[in-house]
Short mmCIF file of the C-alpha atoms (twelve columns), coordinates in Angstrom:
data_MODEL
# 
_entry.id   MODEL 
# 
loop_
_atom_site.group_PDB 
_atom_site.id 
_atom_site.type_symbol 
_atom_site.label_atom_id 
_atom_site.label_alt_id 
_atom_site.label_comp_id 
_atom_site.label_asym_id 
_atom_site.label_seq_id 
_atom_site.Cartn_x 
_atom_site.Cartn_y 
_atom_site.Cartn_z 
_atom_site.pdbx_PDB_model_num 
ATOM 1   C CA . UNK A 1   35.382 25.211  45.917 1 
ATOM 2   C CA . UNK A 2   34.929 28.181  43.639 1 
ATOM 3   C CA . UNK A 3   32.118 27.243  40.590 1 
ATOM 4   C CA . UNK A 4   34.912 28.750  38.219 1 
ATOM 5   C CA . UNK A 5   37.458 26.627  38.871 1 
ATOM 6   C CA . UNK A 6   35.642 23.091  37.878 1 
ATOM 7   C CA . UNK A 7   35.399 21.870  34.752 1 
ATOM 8   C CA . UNK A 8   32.507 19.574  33.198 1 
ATOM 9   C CA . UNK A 9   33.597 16.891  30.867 1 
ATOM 10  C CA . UNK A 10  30.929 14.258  30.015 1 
ATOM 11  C CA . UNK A 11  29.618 11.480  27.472 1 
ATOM 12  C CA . UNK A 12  27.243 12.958  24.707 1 
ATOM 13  C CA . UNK A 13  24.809 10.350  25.811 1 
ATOM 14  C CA . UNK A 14  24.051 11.585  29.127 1 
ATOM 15  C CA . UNK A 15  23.972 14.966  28.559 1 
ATOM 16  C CA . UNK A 16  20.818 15.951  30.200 1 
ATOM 17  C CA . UNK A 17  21.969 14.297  33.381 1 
ATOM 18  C CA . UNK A 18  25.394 15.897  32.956 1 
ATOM 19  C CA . UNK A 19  24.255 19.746  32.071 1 
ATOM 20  C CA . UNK A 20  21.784 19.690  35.259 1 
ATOM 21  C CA . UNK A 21  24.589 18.126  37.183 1 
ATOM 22  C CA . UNK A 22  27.232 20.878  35.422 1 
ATOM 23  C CA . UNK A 23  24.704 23.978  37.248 1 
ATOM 24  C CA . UNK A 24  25.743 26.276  34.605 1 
ATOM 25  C CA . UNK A 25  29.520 25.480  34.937 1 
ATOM 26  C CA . UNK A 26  31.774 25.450  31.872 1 
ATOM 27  C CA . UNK A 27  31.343 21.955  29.907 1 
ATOM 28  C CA . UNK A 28  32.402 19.712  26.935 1 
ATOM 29  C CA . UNK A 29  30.713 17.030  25.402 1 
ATOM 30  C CA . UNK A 30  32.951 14.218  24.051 1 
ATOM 31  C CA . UNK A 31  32.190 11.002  22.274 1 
ATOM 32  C CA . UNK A 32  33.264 8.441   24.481 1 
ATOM 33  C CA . UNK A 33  33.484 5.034   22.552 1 
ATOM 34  C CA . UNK A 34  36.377 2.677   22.306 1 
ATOM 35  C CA . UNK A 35  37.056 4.201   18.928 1 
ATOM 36  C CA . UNK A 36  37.651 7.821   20.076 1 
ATOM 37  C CA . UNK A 37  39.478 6.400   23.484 1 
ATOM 38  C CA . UNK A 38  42.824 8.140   21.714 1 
ATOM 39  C CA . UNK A 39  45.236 10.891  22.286 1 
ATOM 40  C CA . UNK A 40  43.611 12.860  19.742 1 
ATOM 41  C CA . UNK A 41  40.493 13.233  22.230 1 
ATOM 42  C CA . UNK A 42  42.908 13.605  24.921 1 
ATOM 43  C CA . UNK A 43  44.564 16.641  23.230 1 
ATOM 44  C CA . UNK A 44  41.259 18.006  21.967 1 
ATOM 45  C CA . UNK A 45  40.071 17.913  26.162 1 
ATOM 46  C CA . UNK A 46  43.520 19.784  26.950 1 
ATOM 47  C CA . UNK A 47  43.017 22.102  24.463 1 
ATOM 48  C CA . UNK A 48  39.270 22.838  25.400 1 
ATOM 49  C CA . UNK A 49  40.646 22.975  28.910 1 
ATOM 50  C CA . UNK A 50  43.578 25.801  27.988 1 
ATOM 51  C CA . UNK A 51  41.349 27.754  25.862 1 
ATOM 52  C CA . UNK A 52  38.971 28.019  28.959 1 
ATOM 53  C CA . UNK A 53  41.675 29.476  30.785 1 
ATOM 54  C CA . UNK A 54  41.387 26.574  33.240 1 
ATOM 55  C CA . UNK A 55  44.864 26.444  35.597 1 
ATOM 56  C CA . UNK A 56  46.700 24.414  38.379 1 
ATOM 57  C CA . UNK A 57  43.944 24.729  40.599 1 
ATOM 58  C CA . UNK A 58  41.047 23.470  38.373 1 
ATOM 59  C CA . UNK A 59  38.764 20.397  39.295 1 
ATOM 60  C CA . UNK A 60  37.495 18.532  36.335 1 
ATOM 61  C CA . UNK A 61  34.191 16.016  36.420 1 
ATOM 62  C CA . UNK A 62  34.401 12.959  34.399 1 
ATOM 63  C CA . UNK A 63  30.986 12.717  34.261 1 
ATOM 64  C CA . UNK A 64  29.931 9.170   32.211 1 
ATOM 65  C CA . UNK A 65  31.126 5.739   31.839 1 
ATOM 66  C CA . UNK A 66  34.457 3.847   32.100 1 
ATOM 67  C CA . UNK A 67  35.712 5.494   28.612 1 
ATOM 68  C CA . UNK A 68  34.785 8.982   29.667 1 
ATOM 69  C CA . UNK A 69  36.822 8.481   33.109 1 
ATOM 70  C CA . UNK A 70  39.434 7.154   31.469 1 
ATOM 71  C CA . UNK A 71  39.855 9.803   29.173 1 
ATOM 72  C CA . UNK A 72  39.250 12.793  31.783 1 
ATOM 73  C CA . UNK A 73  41.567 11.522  34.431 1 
ATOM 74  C CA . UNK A 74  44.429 10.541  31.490 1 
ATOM 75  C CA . UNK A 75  43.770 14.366  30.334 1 
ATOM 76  C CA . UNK A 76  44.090 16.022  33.951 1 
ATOM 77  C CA . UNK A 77  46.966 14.009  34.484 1 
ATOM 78  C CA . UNK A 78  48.676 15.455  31.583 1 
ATOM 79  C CA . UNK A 79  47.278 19.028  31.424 1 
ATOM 80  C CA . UNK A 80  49.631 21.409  32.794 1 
ATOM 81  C CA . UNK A 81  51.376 18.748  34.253 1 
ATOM 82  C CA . UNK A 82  48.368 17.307  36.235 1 
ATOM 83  C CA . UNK A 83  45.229 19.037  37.439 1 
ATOM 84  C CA . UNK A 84  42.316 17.188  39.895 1 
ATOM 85  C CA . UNK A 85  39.603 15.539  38.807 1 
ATOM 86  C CA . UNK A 86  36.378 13.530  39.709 1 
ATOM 87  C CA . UNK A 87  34.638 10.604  38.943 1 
ATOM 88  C CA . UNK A 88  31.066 11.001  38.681 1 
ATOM 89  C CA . UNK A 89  30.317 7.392   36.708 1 
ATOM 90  C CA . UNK A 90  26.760 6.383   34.813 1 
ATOM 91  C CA . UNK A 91  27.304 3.050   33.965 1 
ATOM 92  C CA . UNK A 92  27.058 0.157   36.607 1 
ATOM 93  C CA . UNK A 93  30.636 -0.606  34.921 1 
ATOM 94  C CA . UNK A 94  32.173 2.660   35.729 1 
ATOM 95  C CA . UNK A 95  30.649 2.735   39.549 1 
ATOM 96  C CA . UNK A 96  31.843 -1.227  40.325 1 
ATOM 97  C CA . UNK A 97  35.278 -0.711  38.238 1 
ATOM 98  C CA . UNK A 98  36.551 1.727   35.808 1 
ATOM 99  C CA . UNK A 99  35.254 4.927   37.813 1 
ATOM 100 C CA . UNK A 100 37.335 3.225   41.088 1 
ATOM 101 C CA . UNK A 101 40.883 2.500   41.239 1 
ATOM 102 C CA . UNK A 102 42.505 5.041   39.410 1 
ATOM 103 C CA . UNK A 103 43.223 3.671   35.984 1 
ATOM 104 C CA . UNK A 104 43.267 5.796   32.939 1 
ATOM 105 C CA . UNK A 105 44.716 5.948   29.587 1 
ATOM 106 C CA . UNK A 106 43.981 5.253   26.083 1 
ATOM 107 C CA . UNK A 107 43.973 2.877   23.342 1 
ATOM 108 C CA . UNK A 108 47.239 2.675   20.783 1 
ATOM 109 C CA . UNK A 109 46.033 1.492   17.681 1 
ATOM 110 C CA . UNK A 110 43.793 -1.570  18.163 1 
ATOM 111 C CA . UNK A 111 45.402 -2.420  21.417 1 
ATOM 112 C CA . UNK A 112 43.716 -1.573  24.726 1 
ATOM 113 C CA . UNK A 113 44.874 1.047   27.455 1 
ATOM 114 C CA . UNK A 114 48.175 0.962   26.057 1 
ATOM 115 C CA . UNK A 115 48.873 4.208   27.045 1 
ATOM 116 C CA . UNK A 116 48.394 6.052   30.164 1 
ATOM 117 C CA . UNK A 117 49.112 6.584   34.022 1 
ATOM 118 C CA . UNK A 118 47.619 5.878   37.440 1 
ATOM 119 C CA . UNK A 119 46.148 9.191   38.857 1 
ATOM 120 C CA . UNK A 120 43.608 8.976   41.599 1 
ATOM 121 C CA . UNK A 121 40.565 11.238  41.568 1 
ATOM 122 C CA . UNK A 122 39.865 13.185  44.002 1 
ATOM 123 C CA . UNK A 123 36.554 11.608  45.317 1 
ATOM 124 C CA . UNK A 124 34.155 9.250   42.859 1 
ATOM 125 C CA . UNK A 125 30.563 10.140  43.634 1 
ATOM 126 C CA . UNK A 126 28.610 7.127   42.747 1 
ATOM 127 C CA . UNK A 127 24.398 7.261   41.870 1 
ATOM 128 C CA . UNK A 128 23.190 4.569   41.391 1 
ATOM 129 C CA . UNK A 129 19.598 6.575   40.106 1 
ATOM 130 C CA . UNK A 130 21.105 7.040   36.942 1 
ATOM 131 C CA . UNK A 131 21.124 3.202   36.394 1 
ATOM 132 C CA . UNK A 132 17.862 3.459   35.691 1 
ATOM 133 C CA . UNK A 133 17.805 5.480   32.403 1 
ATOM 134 C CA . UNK A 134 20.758 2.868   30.743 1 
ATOM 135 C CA . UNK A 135 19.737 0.673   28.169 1 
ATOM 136 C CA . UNK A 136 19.608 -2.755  29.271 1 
ATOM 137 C CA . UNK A 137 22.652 -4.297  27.188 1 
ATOM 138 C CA . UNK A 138 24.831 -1.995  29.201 1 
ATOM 139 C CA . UNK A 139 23.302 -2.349  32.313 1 
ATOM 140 C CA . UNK A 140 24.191 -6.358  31.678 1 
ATOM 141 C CA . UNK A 141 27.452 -5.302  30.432 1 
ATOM 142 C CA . UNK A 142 28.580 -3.597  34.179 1 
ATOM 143 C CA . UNK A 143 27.201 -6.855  35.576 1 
ATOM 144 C CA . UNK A 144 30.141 -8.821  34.318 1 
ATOM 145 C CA . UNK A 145 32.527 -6.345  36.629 1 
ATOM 146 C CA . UNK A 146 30.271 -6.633  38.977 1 
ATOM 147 C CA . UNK A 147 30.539 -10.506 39.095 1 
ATOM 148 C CA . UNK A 148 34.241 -10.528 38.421 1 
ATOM 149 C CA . UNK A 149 34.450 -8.343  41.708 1 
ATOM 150 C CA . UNK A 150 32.577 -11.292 43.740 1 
ATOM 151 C CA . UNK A 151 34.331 -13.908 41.932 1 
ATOM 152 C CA . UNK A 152 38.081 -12.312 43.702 1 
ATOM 153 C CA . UNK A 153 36.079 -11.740 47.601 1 
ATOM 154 C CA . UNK A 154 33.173 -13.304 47.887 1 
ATOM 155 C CA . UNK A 155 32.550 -12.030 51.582 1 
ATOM 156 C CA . UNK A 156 28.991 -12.437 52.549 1 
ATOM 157 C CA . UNK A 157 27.723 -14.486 49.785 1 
ATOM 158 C CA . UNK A 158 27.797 -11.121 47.212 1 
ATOM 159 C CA . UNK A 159 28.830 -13.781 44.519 1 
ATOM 160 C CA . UNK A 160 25.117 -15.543 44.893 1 
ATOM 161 C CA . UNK A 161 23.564 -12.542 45.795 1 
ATOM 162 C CA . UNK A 162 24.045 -10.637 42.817 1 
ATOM 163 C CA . UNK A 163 23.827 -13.427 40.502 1 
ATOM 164 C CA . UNK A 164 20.033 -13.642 41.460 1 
ATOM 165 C CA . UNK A 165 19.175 -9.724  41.447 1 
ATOM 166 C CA . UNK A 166 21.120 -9.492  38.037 1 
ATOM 167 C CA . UNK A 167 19.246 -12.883 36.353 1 
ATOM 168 C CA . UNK A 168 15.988 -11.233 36.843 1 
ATOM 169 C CA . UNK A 169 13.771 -10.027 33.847 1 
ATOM 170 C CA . UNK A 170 13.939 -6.463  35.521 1 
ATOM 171 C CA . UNK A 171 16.511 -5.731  38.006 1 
ATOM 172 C CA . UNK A 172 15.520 -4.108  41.082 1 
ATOM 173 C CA . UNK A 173 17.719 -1.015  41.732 1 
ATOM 174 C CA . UNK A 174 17.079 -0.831  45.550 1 
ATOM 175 C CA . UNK A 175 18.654 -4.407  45.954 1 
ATOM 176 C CA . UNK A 176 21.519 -3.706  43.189 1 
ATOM 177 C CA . UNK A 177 22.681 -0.474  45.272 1 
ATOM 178 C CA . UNK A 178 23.842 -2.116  48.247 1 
ATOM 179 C CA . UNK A 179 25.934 -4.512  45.599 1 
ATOM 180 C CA . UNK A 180 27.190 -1.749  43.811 1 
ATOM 181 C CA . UNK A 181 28.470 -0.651  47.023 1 
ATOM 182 C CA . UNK A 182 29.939 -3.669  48.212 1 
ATOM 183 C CA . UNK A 183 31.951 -4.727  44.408 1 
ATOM 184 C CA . UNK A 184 33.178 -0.790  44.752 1 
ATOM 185 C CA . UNK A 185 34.367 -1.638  48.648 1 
ATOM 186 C CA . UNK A 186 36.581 -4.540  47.363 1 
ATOM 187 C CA . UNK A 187 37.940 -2.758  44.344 1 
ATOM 188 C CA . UNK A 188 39.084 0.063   47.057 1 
ATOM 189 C CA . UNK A 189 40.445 -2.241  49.704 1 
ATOM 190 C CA . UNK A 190 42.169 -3.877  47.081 1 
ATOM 191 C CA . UNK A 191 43.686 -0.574  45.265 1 
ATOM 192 C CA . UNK A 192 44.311 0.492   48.820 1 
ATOM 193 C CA . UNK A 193 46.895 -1.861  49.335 1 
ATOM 194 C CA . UNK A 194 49.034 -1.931  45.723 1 
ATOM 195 C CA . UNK A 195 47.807 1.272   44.091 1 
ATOM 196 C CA . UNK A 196 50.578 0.820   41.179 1 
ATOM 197 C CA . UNK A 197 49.601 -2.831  40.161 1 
ATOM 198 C CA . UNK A 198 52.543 -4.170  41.742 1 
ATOM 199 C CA . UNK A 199 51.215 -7.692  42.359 1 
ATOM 200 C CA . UNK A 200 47.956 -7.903  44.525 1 
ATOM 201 C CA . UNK A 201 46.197 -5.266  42.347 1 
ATOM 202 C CA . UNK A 202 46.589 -7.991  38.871 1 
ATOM 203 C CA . UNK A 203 43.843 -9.826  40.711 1 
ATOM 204 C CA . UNK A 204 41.255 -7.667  39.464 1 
ATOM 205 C CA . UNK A 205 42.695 -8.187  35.952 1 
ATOM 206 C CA . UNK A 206 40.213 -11.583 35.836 1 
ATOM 207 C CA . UNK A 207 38.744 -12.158 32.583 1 
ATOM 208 C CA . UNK A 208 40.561 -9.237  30.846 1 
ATOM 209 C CA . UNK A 209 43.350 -10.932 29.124 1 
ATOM 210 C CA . UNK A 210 40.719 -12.579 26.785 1 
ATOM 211 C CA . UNK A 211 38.572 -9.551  26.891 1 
ATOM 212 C CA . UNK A 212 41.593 -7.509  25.649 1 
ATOM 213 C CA . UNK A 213 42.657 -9.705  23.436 1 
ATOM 214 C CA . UNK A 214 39.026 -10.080 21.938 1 
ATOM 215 C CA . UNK A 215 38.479 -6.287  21.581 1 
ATOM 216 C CA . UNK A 216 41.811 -6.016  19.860 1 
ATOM 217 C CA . UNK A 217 40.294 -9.025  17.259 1 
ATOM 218 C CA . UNK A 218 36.643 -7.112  16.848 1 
ATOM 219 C CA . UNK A 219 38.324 -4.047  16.061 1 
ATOM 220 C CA . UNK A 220 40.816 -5.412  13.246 1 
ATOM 221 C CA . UNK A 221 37.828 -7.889  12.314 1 
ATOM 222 C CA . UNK A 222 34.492 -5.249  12.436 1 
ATOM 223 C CA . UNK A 223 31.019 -6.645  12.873 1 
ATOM 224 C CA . UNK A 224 28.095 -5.160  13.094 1 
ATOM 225 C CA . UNK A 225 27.379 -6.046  16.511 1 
ATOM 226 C CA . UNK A 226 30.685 -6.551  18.631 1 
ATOM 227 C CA . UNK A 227 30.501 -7.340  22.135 1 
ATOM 228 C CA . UNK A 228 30.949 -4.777  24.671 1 
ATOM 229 C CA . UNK A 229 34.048 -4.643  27.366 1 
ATOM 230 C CA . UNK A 230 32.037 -6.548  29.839 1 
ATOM 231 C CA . UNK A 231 30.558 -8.610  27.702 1 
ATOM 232 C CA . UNK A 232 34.234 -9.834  26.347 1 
ATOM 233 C CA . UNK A 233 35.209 -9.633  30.330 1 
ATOM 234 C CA . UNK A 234 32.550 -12.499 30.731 1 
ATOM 235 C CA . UNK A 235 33.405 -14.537 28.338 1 
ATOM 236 C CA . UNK A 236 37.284 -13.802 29.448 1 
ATOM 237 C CA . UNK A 237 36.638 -15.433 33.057 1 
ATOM 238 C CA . UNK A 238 34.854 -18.808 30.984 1 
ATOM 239 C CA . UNK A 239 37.850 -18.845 29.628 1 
ATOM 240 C CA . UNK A 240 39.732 -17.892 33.251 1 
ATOM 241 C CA . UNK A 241 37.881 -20.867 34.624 1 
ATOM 242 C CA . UNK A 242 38.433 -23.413 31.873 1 
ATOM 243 C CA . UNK A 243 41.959 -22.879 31.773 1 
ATOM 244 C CA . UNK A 244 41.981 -23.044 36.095 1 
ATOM 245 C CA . UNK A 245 40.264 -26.749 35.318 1 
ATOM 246 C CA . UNK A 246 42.975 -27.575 32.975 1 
ATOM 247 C CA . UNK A 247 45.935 -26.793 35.501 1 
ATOM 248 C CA . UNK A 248 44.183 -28.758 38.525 1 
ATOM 249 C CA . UNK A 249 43.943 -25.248 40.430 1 
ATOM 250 C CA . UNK A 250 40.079 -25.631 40.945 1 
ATOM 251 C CA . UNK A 251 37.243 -27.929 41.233 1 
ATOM 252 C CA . UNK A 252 36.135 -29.753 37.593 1 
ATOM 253 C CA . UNK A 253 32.604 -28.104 37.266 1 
ATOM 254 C CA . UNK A 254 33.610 -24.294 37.876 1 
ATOM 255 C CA . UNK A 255 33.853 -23.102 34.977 1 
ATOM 256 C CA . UNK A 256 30.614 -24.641 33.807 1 
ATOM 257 C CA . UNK A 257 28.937 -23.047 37.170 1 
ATOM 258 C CA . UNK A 258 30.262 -19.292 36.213 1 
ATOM 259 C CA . UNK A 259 28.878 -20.072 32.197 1 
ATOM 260 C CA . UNK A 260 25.711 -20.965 33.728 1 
ATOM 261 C CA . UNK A 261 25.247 -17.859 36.281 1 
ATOM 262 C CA . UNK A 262 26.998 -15.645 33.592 1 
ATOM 263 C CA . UNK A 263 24.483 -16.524 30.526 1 
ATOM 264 C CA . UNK A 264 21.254 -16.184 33.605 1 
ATOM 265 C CA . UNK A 265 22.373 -12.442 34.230 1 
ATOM 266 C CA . UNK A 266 22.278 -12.529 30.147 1 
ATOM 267 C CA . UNK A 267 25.813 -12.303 29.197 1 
ATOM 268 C CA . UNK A 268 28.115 -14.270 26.492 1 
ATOM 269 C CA . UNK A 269 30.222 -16.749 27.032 1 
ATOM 270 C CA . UNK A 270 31.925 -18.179 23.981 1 
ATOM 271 C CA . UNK A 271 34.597 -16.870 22.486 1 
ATOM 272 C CA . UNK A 272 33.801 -14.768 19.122 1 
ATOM 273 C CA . UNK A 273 36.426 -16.417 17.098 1 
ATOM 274 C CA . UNK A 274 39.009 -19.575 17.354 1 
ATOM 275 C CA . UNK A 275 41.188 -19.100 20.008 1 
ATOM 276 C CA . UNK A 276 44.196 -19.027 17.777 1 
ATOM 277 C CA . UNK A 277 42.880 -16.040 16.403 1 
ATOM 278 C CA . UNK A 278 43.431 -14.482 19.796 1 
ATOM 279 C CA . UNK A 279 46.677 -15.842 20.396 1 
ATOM 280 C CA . UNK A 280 48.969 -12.901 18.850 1 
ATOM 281 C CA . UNK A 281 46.668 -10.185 21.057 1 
ATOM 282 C CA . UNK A 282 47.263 -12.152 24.329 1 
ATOM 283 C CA . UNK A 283 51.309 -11.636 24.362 1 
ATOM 284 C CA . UNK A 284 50.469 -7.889  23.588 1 
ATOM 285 C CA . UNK A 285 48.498 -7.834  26.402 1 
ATOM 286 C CA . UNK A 286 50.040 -5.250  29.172 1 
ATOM 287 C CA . UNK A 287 50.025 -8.359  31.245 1 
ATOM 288 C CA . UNK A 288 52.233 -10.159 29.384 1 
ATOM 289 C CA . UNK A 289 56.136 -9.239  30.176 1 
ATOM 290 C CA . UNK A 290 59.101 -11.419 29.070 1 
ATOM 291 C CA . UNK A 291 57.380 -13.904 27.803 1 
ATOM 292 C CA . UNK A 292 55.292 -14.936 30.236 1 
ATOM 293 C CA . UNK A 293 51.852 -13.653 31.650 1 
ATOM 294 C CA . UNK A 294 50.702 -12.701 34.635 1 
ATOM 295 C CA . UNK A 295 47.227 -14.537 34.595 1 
ATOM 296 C CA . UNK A 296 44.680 -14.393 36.907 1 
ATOM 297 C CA . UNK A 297 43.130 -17.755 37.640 1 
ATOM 298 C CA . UNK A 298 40.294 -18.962 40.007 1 
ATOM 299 C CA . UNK A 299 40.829 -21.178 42.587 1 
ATOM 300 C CA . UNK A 300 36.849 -21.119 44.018 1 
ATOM 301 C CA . UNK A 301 34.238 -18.501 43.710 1 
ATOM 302 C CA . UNK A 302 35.841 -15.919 46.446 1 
ATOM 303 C CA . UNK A 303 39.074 -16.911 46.280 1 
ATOM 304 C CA . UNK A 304 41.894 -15.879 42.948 1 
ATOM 305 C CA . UNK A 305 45.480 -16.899 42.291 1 
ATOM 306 C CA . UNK A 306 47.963 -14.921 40.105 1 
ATOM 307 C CA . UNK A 307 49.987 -17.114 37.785 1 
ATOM 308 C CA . UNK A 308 52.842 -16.645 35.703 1 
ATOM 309 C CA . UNK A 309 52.470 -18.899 32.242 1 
ATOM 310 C CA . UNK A 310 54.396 -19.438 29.165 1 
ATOM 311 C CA . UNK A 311 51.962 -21.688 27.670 1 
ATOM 312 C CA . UNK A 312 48.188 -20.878 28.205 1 
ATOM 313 C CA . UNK A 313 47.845 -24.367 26.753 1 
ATOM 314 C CA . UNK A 314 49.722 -26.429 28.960 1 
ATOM 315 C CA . UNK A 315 47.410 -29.192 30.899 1 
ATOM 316 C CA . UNK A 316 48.213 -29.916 34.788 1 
ATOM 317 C CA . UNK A 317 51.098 -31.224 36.109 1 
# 
């Protein structure tokens, strides 16, 4: 492919990584936090994008985490009625999840991906080198995909496996990339099969209703140190689990398990607020349709159900 006809598009934050990775092609540095995850930033990419000239036949690199993929690929879908684009994700998030599958859009307001389309890239190049430079809050924060990943297919033990590489003081990279492989193998397989969310694709929703529904509460309650997504996807599948115990779908002792491996790999687990707080957020959910929501719920480590509910409250039959 011609060097003209790509276009660079990356987080601030990784901009030395991105510019040597760019080689001198054109590029634009966004800020890509949950706050600027809007159409403004979308239109301000187009824009950038049109006054480069760029037409039908560009290519344009996300090149960051799950915000900055979400953005780029929401933006090519759009520009000029849908240009190419490629993943090239930095966060162990974006290379297990967000940077796989798909997926983009935006926030409306305070709620979460409310707007956007599914759009595969055109490859997603995953390094796992990069890792190495994150901050350790984030690199816990991709963990929790990671683990939900396991949690849906648990083939070959990856549940247990990554539970002990990502519970160590300092995680060893050469026994994460095989891991990062694997959770990146099932998201694939999975997207594979119902690429428009259809029905089997909802598994990999697990944890996010909360998580969702939590962001949505952090940003119309600030604090000065709100979780992150994964962190809220963490202490989404607690809640996943608790609710599983309630309906008699799993084993009593589950959820406790996943709280247990969750706070080793150093991640939350308790809800931010009362859960009532939450409750208004959950039916706004994009899960939630005709008053009821499409849930996902665990059954064993490995193995997921999708549920419909009208009452997340309601104890077993």
């Amino acid at each position: 492919m011609e060097k003209k006809s790509i276009y660079v598009i990356y987080d601030r934050n990784v901009e030395a990584f991105a510019l040597k990775l760019a080689e001198g092609r054109p590029a634009l540095a966004i800020t890509a936090d949950e706050a600027h995850k809007t159409m403004d930033t979308v239109l301000d990419i187009c824009r950038w994008l049109l006054a480069r000239g760029a037409n039908r036949d560009a290519i344009v690199w996300a090149v960051g985490g799950g915000v900055t993929t979400d953005l780029v690929g929401f933006a090519a879908s759009i520009y000029k009625r849908g240009v190419r684009y490629a993943n090239y994700p930095t966060t162990l998030l974006s290379q297990v999840d967000a940077g796989v599958g798909g997926k983009t859009g935006v926030n409306l307001d305070s709620y979460k991906n409310m707007i956007g389309v599914t759009k595969f890239p055109v490859y997603t190049r995953i390094l796992p080198e990069v890792l190495a430079t994150l901050p350790a809050r984030e690199l816990r924060s991709g963990a929790a995909e990671m683990l939900k990943t396991f949690i849906i297919d648990n083939k070959g033990g990856n549940y247990e496996k990554a539970v002990k590489v990502l519970s160590e003081p300092v995680i060893d990279f050469h026994a994460l990339a095989p891991l990062i492989e694997a959770a990146a193998a099932v998201k694939r397989k999975i997207v594979e099969q119902d690429p428009y969310e259809e029905n089997l694709r909802r598994c990999l929703n697990l944890g996010h209703t909360y998580a969702h529904a939590i962001e949505w509460y952090q940003h119309t309650h600030p604090t000065a140190d709100p979780m992150t997504h994964g962190e809220a996807v963490a202490v989404g599948m607690v809640q996943a689990a608790l609710l599983s115990e309630r309906l008699g779908l799993c084993k009593a002792g589950l959820a406790e398990r996943i709280r247990a491996d969750l706070t080793a790999c150093g991640l939350p687990t308790e809800l931010p607020c009362p859960e009532a707080e939450l409750e208004a957020a959950l039916w706004k959910d994009k899960k939630a349709e005709k008053g009821i929501i499409h849930f996902v719920l665990i059954k064993k480590i490995g193995k997921v159900i999708i549920k419909d509910l009208d009452d997340l409250h309601q104890p077993a039959a």
